[in-house]
N, C-alpha and C positions, 0 to 999 in steps of 0.2 A: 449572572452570565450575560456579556453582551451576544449578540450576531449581527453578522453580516455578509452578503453576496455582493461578486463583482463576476462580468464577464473576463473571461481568461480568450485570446485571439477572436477578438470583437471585430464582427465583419467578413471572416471568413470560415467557410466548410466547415472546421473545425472549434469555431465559437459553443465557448462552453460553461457551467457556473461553477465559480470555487466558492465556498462556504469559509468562513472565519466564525470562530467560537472562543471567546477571551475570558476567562475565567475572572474573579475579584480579588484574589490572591497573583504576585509575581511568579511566575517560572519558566519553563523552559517552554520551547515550541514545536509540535510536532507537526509533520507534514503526512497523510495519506491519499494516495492517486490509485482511482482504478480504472479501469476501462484502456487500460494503452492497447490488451486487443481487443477490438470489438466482440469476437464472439464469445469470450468470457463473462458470461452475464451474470453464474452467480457472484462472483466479487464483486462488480456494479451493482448487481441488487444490495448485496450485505453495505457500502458504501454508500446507499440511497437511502437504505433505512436507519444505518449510524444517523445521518442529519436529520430526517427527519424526525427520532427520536429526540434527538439535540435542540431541533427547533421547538417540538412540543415539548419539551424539560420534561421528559421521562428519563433523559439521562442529565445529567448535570457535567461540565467542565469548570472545577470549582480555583485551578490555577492556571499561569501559562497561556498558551494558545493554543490549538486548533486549527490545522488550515483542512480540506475535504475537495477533493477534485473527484467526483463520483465518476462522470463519463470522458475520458482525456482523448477519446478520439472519439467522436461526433460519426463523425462517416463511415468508418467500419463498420462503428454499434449500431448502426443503421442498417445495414445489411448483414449484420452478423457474421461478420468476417474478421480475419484477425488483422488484416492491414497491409498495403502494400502503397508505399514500403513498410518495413517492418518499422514501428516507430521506437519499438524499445532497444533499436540499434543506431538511432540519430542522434544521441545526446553526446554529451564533447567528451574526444576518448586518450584528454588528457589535459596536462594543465594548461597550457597557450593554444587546446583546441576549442570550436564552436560547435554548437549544437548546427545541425545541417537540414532541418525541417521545422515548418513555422510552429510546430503544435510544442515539440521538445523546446523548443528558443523559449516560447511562453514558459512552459514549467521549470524550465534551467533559469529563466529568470524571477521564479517569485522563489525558486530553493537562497539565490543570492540574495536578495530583498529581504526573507525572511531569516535564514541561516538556523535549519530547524537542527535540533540536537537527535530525534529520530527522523527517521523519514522510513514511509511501509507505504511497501510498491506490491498492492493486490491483483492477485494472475488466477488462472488454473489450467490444470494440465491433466494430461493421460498417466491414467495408471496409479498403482498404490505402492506408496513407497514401503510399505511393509512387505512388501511381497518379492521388490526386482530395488536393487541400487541404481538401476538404470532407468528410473522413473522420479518424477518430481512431485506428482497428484500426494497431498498429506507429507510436504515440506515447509520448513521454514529457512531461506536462503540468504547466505550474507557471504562478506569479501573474509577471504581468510586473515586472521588478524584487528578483525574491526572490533571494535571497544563493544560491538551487541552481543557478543559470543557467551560470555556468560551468565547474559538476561535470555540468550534467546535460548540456551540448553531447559533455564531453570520457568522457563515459557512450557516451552515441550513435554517437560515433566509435569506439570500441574494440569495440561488439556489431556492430556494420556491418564491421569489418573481418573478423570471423569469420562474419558471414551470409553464408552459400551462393548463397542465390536475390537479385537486387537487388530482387523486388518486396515483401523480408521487411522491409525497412531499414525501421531505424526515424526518426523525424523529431522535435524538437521544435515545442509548440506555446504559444503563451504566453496566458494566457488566465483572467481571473479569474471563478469560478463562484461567487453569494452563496448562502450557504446548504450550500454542498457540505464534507465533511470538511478536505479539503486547505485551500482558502480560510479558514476559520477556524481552521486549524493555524499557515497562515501570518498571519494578520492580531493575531490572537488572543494566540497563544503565540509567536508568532516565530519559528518553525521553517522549517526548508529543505524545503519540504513538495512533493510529486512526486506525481499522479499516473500510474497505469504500465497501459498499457493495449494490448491482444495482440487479434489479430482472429479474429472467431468464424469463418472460414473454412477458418483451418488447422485442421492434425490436432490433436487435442487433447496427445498426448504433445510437439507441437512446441511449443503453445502455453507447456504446462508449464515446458517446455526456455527458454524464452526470457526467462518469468518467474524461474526462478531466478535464471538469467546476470543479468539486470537487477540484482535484489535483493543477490546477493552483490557485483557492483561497488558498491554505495551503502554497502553493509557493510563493504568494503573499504576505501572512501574516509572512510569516516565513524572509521576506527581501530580497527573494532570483530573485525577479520577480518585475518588475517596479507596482505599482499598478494603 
């Protein structure tokens, strides 16, 4: 497995590392970004620790590629805020549109460069979705109609059978946002685009825990990961 880092908006407030991990086998590429809001920290942590696992080969990426944007907004996650503006509403909210903020221009442009076949946009939120349909905390989010639908039901099924607690189960939800990462990963670039989203409730080591499990089944399925 090779690696490598580069700065993503070098020079400014939001200068941040993207990680590449290229397997020894051909295949597909996947993109993950967390941190678009700052105060979502267990998905930055769970993102922090995918790479460095990746770095130390505790985990191995044996096809494909790899891309890992742990912190995508710098300045939020600095103050533990979610962001203003909202950056997961800056990306281009169609096809002859632009990304409208320097941090989404950056990721809008290594999604083109690279043209990942998944792309998981890592969040979290209020509340258990086992409990209210009106909450997103224990989802997994995608555009109605996107080619991830029936990897990301048969996702859901496999983390739910090792969930312990039934109020942890996750659900999906179908749901197109303009403007948001995932929405113009899939509109855009054509990707099996996810978001993956854990509730600010639990313990944060749980939260971590759940985020991985998540990320390694899409790794798995995607070829990029021994199953």
């Amino acid at each position: 497995m090779l690696t490598e880092r580069q700065k993503l908006a070098k020079g400014t407030p939001f200068e941040t590392w993207l990680h590449l991990f290229h397997g020894e086998l051909p295949g597909p590429t996947v993109m993950i970004v967390a941190g678009i809001h700052g105060k979502e920290v267990g998905s930055i942590r769970a993102a922090q620790k995918l790479v460095k696992q990746l770095r130390n080969q505790e985990l191995t990426i044996i096809s494909g590629s790899l891309i890992v944007v742990p912190v995508a907004n710098q300045p939020a996650f600095k103050k533990r805020v979610r962001g203003t503006p909202d950056l997961n509403r800056t990306f281009p909210r169609g096809q002859n549109r632009k990304a409208t903020q320097e941090m989404s221009r950056a990721l809008f442009s290594i999604m083109q460069k690279y043209k990942p076949a998944w792309y998981l946009d890592l969040h979290e939120a209020n509340g258990l979705s086992s409990k209210s349909k009106d909450v997103l905390g224990q989802t997994l989010i995608t555009n109605p109609g996107n080619a991830s639908i029936p990897i990301v039901r048969k996702i859901i099924k496999q983390i739910n059978g090792i969930v312990t607690r039934p109020s942890h189960r996750f659900h999906i939800r179908l749901h197109k946002l303009k403007g948001s990462s995932r929405t113009a990963a899939a509109e855009r670039i054509y990707a099996n685009a996810v978001t993956v989203e854990t509730c600010w409730s639990l313990k944060m080591n749980t939260r971590i825990e759940y985020q991985m499990q998540v990320v390694q089944h899409f790794l798995r399925e995607a070829g990029l990961m021994k199953s």
